[in-house]
C-alpha positions as CSV (number, residue, x, y, z in Angstrom):
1,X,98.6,49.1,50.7
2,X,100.5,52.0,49.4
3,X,98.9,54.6,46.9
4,X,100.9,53.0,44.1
5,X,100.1,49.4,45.1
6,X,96.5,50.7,45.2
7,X,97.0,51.9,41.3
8,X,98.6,49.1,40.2
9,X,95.9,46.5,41.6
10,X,93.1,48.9,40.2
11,X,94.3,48.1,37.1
12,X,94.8,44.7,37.2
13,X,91.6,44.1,38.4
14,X,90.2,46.8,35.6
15,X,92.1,44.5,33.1
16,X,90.9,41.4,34.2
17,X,87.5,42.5,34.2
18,X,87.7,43.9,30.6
19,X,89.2,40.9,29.0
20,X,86.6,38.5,31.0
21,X,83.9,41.2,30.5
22,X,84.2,39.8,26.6
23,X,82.9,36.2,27.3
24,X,79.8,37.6,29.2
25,X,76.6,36.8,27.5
26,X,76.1,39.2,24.8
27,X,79.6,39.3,23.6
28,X,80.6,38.2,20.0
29,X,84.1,36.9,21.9
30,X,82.0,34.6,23.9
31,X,81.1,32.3,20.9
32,X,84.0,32.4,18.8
33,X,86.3,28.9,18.7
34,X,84.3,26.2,18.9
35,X,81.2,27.9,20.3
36,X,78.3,28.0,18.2
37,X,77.8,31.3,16.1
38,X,76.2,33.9,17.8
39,X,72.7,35.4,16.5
40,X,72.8,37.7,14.4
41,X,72.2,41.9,16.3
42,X,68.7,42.7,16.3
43,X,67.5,45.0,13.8
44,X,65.4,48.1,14.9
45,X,64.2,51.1,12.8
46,X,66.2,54.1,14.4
47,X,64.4,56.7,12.0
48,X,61.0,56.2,13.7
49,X,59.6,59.0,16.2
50,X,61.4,59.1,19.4
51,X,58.3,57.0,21.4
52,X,58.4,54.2,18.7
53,X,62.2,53.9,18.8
54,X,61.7,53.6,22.9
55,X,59.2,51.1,21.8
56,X,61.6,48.8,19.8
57,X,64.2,48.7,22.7
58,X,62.3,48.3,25.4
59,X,60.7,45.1,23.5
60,X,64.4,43.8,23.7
61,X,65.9,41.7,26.3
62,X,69.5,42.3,27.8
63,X,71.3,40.4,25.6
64,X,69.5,41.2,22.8
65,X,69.8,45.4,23.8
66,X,73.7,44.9,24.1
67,X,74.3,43.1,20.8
68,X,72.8,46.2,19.3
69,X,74.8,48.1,16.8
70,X,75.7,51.3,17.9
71,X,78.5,54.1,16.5
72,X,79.4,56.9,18.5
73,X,79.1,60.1,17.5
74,X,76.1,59.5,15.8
75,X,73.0,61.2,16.8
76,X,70.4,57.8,15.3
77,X,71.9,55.9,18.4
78,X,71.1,58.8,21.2
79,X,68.4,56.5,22.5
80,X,70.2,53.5,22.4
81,X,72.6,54.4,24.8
82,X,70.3,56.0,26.9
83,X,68.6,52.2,26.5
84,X,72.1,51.1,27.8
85,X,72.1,53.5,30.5
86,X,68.9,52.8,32.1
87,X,68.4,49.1,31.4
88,X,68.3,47.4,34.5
89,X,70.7,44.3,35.0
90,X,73.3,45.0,32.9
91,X,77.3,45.4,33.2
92,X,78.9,48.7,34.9
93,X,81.3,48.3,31.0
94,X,77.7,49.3,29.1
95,X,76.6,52.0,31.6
96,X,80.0,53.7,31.4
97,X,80.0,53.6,27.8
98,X,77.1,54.8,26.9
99,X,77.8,57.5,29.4
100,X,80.8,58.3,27.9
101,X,79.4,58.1,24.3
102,X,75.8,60.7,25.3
103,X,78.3,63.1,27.1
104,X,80.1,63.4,23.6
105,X,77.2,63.0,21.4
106,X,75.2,65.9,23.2
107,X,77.9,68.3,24.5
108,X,77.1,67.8,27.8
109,X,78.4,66.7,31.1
110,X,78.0,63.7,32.9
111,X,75.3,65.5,35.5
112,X,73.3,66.6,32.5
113,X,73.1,63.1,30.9
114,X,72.2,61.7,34.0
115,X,69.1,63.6,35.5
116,X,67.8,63.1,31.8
117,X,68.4,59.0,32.2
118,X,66.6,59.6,35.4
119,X,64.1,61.0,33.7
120,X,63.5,57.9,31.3
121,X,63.7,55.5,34.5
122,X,60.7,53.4,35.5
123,X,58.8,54.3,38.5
124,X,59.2,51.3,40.1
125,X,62.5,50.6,39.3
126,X,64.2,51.4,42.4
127,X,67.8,49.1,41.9
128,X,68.1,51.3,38.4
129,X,66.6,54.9,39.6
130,X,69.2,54.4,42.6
131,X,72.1,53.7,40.7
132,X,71.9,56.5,38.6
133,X,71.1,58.6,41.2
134,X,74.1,57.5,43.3
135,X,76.3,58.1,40.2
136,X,74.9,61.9,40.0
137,X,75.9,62.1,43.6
138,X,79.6,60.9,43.0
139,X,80.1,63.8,40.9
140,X,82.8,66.4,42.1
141,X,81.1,69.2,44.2
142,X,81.8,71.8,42.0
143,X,80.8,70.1,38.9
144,X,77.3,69.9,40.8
145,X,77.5,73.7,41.6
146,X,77.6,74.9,38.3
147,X,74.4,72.9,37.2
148,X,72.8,74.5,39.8
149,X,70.1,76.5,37.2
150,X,69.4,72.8,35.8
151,X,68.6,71.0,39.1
152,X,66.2,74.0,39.9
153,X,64.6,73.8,36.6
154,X,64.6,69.9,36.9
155,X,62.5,71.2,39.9
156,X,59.6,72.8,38.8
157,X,59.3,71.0,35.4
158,X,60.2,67.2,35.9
159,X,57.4,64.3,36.2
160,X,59.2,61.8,37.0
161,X,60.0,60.4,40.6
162,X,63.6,59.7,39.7
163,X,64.4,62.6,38.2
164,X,62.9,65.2,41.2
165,X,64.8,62.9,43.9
166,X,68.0,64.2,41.6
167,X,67.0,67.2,40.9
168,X,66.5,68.0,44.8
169,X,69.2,65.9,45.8
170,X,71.6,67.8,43.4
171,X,70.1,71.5,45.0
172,X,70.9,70.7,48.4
173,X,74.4,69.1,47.6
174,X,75.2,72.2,45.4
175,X,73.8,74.6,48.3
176,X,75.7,72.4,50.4
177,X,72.7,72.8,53.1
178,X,69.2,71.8,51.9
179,X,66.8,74.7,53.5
180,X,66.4,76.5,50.2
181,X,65.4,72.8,48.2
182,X,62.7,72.1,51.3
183,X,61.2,74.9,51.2
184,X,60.6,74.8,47.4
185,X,59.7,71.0,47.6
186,X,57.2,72.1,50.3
187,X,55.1,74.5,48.0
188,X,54.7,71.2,45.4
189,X,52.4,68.5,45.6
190,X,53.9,65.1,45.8
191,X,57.8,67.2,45.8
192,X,58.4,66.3,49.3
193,X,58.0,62.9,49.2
194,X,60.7,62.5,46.4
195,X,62.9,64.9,48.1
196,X,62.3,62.9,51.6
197,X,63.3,59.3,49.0
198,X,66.9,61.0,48.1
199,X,67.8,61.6,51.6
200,X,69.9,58.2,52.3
201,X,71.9,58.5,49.0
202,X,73.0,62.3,50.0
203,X,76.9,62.7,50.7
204,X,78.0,64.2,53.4
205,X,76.7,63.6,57.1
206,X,76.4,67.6,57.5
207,X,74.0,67.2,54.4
208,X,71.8,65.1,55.7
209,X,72.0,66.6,59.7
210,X,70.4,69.9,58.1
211,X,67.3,67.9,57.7
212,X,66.7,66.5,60.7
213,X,64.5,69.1,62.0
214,X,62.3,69.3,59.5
215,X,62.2,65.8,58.9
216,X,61.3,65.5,62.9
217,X,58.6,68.3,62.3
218,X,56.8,66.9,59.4
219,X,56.4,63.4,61.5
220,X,54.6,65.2,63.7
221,X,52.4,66.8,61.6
222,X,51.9,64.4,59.2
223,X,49.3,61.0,58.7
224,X,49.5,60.1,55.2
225,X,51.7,57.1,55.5
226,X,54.1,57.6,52.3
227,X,55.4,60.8,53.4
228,X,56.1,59.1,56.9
229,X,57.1,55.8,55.4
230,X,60.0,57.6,53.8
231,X,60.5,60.4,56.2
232,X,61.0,57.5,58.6
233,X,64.1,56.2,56.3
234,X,65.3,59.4,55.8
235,X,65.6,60.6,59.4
236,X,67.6,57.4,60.1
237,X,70.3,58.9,57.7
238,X,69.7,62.5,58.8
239,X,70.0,61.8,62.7
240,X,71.3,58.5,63.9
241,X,70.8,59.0,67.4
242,X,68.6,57.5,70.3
243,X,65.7,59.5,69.8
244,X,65.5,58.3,66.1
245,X,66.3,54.8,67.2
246,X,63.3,55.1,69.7
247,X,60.6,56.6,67.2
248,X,61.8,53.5,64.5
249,X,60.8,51.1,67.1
250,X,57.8,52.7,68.3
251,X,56.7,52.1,64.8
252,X,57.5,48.6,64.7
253,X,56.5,47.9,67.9
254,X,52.7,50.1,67.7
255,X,52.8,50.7,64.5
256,X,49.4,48.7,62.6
257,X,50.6,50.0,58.6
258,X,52.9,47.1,57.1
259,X,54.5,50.2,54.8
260,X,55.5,52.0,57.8
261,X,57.0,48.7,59.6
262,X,58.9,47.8,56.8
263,X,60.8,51.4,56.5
264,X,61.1,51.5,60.2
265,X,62.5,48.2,59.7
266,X,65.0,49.3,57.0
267,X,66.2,51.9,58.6
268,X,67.1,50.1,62.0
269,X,69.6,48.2,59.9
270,X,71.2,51.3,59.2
271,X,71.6,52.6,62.7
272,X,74.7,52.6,64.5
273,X,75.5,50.0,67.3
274,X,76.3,53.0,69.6
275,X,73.1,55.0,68.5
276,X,71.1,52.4,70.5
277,X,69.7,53.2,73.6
278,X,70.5,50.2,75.8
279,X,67.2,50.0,78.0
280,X,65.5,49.7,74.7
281,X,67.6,47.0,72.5
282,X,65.5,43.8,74.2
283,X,61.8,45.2,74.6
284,X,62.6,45.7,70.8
285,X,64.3,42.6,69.7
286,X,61.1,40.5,72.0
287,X,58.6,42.4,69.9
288,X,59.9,41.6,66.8
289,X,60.2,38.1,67.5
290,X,56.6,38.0,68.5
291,X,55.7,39.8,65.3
292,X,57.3,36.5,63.4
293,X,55.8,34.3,65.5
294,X,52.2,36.0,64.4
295,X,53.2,35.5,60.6
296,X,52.3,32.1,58.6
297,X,55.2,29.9,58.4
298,X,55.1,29.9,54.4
299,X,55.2,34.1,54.7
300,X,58.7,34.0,57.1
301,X,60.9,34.2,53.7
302,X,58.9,37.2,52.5
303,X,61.5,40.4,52.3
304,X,59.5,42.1,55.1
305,X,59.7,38.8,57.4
306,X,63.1,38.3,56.6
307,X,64.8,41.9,57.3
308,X,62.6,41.7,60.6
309,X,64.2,38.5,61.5
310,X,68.2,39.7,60.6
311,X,67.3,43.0,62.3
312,X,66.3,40.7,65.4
313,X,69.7,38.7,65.4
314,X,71.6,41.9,65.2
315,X,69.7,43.5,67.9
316,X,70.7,40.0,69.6
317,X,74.0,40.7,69.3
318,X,73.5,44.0,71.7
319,X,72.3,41.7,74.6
320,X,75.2,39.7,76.3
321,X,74.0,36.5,77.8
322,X,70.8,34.6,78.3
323,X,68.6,37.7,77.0
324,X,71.0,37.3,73.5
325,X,70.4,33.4,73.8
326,X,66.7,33.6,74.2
327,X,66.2,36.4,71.1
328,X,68.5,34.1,68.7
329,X,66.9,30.7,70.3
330,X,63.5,31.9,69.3
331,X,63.9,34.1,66.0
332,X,65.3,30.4,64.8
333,X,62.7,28.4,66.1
334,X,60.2,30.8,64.0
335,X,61.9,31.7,60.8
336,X,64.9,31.0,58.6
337,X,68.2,32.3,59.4
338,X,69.6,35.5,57.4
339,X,72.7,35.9,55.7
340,X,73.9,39.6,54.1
341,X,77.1,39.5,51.8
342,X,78.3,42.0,50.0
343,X,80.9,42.7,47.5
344,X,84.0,44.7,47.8
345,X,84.8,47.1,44.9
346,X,87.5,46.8,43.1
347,X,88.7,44.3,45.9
348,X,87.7,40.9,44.3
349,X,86.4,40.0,48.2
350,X,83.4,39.0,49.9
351,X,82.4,41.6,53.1
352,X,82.1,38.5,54.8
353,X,84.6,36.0,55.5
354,X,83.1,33.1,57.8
355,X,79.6,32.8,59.3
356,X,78.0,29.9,61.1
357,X,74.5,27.9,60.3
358,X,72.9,25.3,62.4
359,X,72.6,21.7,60.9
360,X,69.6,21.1,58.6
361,X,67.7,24.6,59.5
362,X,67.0,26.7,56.7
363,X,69.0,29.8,55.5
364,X,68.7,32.5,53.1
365,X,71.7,34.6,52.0
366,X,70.7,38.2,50.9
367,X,73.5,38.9,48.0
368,X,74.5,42.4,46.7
369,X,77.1,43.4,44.3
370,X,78.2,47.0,44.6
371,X,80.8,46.2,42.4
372,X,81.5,47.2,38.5
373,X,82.5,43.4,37.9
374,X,80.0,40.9,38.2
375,X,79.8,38.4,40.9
376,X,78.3,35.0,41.8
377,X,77.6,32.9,44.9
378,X,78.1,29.3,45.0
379,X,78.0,27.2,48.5
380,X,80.1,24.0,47.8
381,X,80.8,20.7,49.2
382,X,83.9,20.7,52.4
383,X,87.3,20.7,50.5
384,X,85.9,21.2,47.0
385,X,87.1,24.8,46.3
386,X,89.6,24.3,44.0
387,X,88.0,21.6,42.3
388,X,84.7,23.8,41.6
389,X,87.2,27.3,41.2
390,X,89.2,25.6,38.2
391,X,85.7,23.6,36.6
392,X,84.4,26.8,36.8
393,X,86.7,28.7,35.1
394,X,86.9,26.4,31.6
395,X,83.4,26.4,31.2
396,X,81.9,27.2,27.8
397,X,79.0,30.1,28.5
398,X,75.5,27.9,27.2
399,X,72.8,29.8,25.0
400,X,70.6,28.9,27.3
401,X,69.3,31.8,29.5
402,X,68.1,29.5,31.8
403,X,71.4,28.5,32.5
404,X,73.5,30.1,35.3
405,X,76.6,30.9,33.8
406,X,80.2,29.7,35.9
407,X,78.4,27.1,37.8
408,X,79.5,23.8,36.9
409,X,77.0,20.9,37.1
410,X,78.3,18.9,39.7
411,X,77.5,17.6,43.2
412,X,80.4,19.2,44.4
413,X,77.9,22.1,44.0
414,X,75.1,22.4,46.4
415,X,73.7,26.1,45.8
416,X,74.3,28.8,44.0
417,X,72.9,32.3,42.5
418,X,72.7,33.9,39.2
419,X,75.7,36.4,38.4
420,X,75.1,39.6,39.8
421,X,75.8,43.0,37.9
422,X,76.7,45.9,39.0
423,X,73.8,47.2,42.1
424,X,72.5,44.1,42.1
425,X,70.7,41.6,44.5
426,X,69.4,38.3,45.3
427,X,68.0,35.8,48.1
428,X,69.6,32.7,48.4
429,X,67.4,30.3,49.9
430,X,68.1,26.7,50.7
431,X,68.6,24.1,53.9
432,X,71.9,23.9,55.8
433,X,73.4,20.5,55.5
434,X,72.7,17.7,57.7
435,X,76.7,17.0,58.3
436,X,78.1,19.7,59.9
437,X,81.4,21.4,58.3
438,X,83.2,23.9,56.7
439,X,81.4,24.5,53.4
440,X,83.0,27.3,51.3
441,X,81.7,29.4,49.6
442,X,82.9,31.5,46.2
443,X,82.3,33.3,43.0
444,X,83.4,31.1,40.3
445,X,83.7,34.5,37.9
446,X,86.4,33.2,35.8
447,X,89.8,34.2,38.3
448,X,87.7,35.2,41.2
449,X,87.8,32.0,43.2
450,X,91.5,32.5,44.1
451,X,90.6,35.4,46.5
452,X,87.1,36.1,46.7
453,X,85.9,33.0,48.6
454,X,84.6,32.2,52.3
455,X,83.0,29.6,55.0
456,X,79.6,28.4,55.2
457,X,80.2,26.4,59.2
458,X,77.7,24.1,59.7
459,X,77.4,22.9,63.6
460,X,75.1,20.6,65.5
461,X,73.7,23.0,68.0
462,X,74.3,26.8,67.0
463,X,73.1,27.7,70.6
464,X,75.9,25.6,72.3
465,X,78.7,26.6,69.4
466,X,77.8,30.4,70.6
467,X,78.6,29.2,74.2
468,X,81.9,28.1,72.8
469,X,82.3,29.2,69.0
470,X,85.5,28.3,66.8
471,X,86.7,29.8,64.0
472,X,86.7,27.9,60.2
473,X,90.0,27.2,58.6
474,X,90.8,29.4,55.5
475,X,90.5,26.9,52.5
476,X,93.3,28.4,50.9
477,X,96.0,28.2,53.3
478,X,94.5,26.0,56.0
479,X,94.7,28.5,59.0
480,X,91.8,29.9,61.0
481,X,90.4,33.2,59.6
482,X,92.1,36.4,61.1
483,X,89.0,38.0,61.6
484,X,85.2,37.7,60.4
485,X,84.9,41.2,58.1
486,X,86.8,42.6,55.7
């Protein structure tokens, strides 16, 4: 795609999710014509300390929180957008504007608005404090040099876990090497830790390869398990080698502290294919499977179980032959079979175009949306697409929260997840179908289904379609898939 056909589908998709962004829940377009009248805002009492203002909006839920009246340019609303900004769950259209609205209200820039959000961020928020600090990150590099002073005061005064992960996160990416933030962190009880956490959101590979050394030395040094747990995560991003890949799966493998496994875990995923050492892919891959097979069936689903078992299938798919057989063979005999889809920004696409399931064995697709629109997840019945694309796209949205909005109520519909904002998530758990088939599946986002859609195969034997796989037809123009990934 050329630069200007780049452009010119930005915008279209920008537009498109504007004008459908209005019939979102929360939206006084969403219940005018027929649809009942919406409620009327909430009412809040804006002249009330700063704490008892928090107070109020915190009490409010999302769709209360975005119906609230707000002007810009007027200081009584500072905390409401910094409620918009920070609330977890809602649309990338309320975070943008309430950014746009504090950098005017205060004078400020963007990077000054955010490491105060941070600030105001839960400390066990993760999906929120992440987002943020992802935004601060995307910020030109100059722009990050000249608040500079602010990151180092952030420093030495903050409290908050979010907002030292951005205040050290922004030193080393204005320093451009991070030698100077360590060593400061290092003087600071509890710094290190937060600085260790910002590590996989730093940009820049050079970044993060300045801190593999002292990453390396401090998991030497070091027993209590937080500062390993995430030194563990961030040396996967600082040095994705086969060292690193050998001290992860030491720590699976040995490794007694469940904290410790699961960041080991994590950070596997996020090694490179070619980072593996070869000689140690199976010995790996067989302990993990015998770590399933030591959990209670009911605990397989659990997060931990679950990235073990997908982290097992993909070390799978570094074996060739029977060894790759027996590791997918038994993984499925012990737990459920893992699906991750992602979204494509401003694509309107699914990362994932075609993947195959076995007949009547359970499944659980791990959604995320990375994308400013929001997105859904249906799995539908063989040939149904269109039927379920165009149902979805005249439905009314229902008052009801418990509801899922764009998913019609018909058989033709056999799964499906909540919409998903921008950085969000969810598991999709369910049992394959008995018949095997091509079962699509699609967000039903009003004028999504057209192009952001894919195949749910369902075989007899998975084992024996491996032997001799086929590829699903595209339900759209009736040809095999091209390839698996976008």
């Amino acid at each position: 795609m050329t630069s200007r056909g780049r452009v010119a589908h930005t915008t279209g998709v920008v537009f498109l999710a504007a004008a459908i962004a209005a019939l979102l829940p929360g939206s006084p377009r969403a219940w005018r014509g027929e649809q009942q009248q919406p409620p009327p805002p909430p009412k809040i009492i804006l002249d009330a300390a700063p704490r008892a203002v928090e107070y109020q909006l915190a009490r409010l839920t999302n769709d209360e929180l975005v119906r609230l009246e707000r002007k810009e340019g007027d200081p009584r609303y500072r905390l409401v957008y910094y409620a918009l900004l920070t609330r977890k769950g809602l649309g990338r259209e309320y975070f943008d504007e309430a950014l746009a609205a504090l950098t005017a209200l205060d004078q400020a820039t963007a990077a000054q608005v955010l490491l105060e959000a941070l600030s105001k961020v839960r400390a066990d928020d993760q999906e929120t404090g992440d987002k943020l600090l992802r935004v601060l990150l995307a910020q030109p590099a100059d722009a990050l040099r000249k608040e500079r002073a602010r990151f180092s005061a952030a420093a030495e005064s903050a409290t908050s876990p979010f907002a030292l992960r951005a205040a050290y996160a922004g030193l080393m990416t204005a320093d451009g090497n991070p030698q100077q933030a360590w060593a400061s962190a290092a003087k600071r009880d509890g710094h290190l830790l937060e600085l260790l956490r910002a590590v996989p959101l730093l940009p820049g590979a050079e970044l993060r390869g300045g801190l593999a050394d002292p990453i390396s030395r401090l998991l030497a040094e070091t027993q209590d398990a937080p500062a390993r747990a995430a030194a563990l995560a961030a040396l996967a991003s600082a040095r994705p080698d086969a060292a690193t890949f050998r001290l992860l799966a030491r720590e699976v493998v040995d490794g007694s502290d469940p904290d410790l496994r699961a960041s080991a875990i994590a950070a596997l995923q996020r090694m490179p294919r070619e980072a593996w050492p070869q000689a140690d892919v199976e010995p790996l891959a067989r302990a993990i499977v015998a770590m399933v097979g030591k959990a209670p069936p009911a605990g397989r689903t659990e997060p931990l179980m679950a990235d073990a078992i997908q982290l097992g299938e993909k070390l799978a798919d570094g074996l060739s032959g029977e060894a790759a057989r027996a590791v997918r063979r038994d993984l499925r005999a012990l737990g459920v079979q893992i699906v991750r889809i992602g979204t494509i920004p401003e694509q309107m696409a699914f990362d994932l175009k075609w993947f195959a399931v076995q007949a009547g064995k359970p499944v659980q697709i791990v959604l995320y949306n990375p994308d400013a629109m929001s997105h859904n997840l249906l799995v539908t019945r063989p040939g149904s697409l269109k039927e379920v694309g165009m149902a979805a796209a005249t439905m009314t949205l229902s008052a009801d929260p418990k509801v899922k909005p764009y998913v019609p109520n018909s058989p033709l519909v056999l799964h499906a997840t909540r919409l998903l904002n921008w950085g969000e998530s969810e598991r999709l758990g369910f049992t394959a179908p008995a018949a095997p088939g091509e079962y699509p599946f699609v967000c039903t986002f009003p004028g999504h289904w057209v192009r952001m859609y894919g195949v749910m195969l369902v075989v007899e034997n998975l084992e024996a379609w491996e032997a001799k796989p086929t590829v699903p037809a595209d339900p759209m123009t009736g040809q095999p898939f091209a390839s698996q990934r976008d």
